[in-house]
Backbone as ProteinMPNN parsed JSONL, in Angstrom:
{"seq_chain_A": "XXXXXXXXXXXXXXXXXXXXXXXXXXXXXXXXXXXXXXXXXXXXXXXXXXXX", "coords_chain_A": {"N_chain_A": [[-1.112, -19.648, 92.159], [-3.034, -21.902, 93.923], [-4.011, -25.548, 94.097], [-6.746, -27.304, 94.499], [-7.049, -29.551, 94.829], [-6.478, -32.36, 97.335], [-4.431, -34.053, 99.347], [-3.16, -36.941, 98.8], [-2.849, -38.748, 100.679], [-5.134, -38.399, 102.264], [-7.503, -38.319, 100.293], [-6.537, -41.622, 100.183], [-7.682, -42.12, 102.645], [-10.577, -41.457, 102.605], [-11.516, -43.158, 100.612], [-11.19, -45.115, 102.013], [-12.943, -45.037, 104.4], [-15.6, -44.472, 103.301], [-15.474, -47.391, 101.792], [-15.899, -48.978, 104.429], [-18.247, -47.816, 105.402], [-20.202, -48.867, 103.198], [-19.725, -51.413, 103.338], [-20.503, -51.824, 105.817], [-23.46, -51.0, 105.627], [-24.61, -52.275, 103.983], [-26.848, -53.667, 102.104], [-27.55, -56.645, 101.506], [-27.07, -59.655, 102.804], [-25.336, -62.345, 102.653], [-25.752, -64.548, 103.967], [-28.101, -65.104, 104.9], [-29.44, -66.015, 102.667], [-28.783, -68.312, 101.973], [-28.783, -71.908, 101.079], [-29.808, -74.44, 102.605], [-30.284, -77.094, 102.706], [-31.981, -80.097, 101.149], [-34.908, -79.7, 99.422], [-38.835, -79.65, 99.013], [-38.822, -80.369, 95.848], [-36.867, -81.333, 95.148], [-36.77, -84.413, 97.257], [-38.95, -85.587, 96.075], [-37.965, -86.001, 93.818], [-35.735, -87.876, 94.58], [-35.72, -91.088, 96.082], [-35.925, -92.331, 98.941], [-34.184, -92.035, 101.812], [-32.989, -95.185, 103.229], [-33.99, -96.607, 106.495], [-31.794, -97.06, 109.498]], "CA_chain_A": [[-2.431, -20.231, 92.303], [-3.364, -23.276, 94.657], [-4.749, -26.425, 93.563], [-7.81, -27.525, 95.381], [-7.125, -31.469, 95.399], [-6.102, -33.022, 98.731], [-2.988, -34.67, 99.499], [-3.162, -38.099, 98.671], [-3.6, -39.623, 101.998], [-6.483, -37.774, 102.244], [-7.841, -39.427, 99.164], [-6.83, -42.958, 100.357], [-8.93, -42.44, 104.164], [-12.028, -41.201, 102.365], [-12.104, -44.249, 100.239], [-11.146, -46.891, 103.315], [-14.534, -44.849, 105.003], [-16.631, -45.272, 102.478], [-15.789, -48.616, 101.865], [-16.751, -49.116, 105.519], [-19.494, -47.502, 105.569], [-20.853, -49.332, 102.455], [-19.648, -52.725, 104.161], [-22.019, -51.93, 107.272], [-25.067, -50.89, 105.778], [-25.15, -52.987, 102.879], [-28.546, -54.877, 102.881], [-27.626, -57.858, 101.201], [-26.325, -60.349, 103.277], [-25.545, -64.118, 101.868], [-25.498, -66.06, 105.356], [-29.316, -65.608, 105.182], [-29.73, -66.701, 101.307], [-27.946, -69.285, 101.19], [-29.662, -72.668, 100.591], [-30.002, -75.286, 103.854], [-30.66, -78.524, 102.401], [-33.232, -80.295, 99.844], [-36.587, -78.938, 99.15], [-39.863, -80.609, 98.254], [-38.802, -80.564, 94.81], [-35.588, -82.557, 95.318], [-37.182, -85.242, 97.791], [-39.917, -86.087, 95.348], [-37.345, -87.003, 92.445], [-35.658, -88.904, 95.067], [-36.244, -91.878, 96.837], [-35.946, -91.913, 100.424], [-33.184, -93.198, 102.266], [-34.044, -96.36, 104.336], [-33.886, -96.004, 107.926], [-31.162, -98.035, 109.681]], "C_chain_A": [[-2.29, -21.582, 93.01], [-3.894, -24.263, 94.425], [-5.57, -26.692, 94.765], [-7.422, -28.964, 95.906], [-6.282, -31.756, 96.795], [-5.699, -33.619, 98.422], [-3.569, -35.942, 99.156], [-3.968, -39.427, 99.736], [-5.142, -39.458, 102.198], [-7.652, -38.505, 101.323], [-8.225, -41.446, 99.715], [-8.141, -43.105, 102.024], [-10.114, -42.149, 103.88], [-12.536, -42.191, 101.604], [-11.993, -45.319, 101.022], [-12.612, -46.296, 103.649], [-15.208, -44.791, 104.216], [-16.474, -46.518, 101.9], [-16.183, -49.293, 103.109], [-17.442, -48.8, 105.612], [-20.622, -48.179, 105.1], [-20.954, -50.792, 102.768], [-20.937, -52.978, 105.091], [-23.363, -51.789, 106.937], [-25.213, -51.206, 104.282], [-26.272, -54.11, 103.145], [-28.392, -56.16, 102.571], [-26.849, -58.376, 101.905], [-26.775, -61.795, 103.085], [-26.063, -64.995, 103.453], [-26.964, -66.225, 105.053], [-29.889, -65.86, 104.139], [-29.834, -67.934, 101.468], [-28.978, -70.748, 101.673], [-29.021, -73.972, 102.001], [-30.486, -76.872, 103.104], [-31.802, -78.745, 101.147], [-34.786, -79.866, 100.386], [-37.105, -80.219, 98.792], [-39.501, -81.261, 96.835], [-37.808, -81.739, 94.797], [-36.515, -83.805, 96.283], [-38.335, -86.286, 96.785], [-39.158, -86.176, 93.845], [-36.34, -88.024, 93.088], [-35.869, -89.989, 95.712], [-35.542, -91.807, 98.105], [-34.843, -92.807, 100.64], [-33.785, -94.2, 103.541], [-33.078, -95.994, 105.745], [-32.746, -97.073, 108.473], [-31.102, -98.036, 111.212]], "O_chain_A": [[-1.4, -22.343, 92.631], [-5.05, -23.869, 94.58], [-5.195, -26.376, 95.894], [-7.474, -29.39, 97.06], [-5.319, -31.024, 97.025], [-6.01, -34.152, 97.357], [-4.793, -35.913, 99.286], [-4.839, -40.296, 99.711], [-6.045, -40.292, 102.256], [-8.568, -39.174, 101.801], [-9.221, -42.17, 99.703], [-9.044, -43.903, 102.274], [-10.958, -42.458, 104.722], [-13.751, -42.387, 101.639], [-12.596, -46.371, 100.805], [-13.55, -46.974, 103.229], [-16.034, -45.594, 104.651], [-17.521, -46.884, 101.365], [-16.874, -50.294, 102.921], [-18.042, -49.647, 106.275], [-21.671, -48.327, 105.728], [-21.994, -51.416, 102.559], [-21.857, -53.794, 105.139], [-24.3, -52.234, 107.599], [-25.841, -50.495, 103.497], [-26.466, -54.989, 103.985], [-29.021, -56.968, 103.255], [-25.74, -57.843, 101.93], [-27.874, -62.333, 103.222], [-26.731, -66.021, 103.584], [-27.313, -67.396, 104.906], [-31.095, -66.022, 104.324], [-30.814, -68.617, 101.171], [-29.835, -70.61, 102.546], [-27.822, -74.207, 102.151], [-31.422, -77.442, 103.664], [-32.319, -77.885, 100.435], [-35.414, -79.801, 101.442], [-36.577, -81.282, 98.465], [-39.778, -82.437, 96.597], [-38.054, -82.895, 94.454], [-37.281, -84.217, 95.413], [-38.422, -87.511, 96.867], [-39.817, -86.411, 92.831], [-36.009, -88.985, 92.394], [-36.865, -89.596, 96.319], [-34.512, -91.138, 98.182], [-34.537, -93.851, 100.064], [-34.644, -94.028, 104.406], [-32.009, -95.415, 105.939], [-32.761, -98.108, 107.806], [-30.504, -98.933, 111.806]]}, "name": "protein", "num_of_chains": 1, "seq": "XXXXXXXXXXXXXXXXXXXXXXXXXXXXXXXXXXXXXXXXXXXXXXXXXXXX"}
């Protein structure tokens, strides 16, 4: 009798392509989260810096 499972290698290249796959068309991407400086909220518990 024959076992069904695939060689090993086989194994490791179907999980490298689906971890590429899941890489590329993953929706979340941080670069466009991520936080750019103070907000309203922050400015209005600080005081301003003086101009020089």
């Amino acid at each position: 009798m024959t076992s069904l499972k695939p060689p090993l290698r086989f194994d490791a290249v179907g999980a490298g392509w689906r971890r590429l796959v899941r890489t590329i068309f993953d929706p979340y991407r941080p670069e466009f989260h991520y936080m750019r400086g103070p907000g309203p909220k922050w400015r209005a518990k600080h005081p301003p810096f003086p101009e020089r």
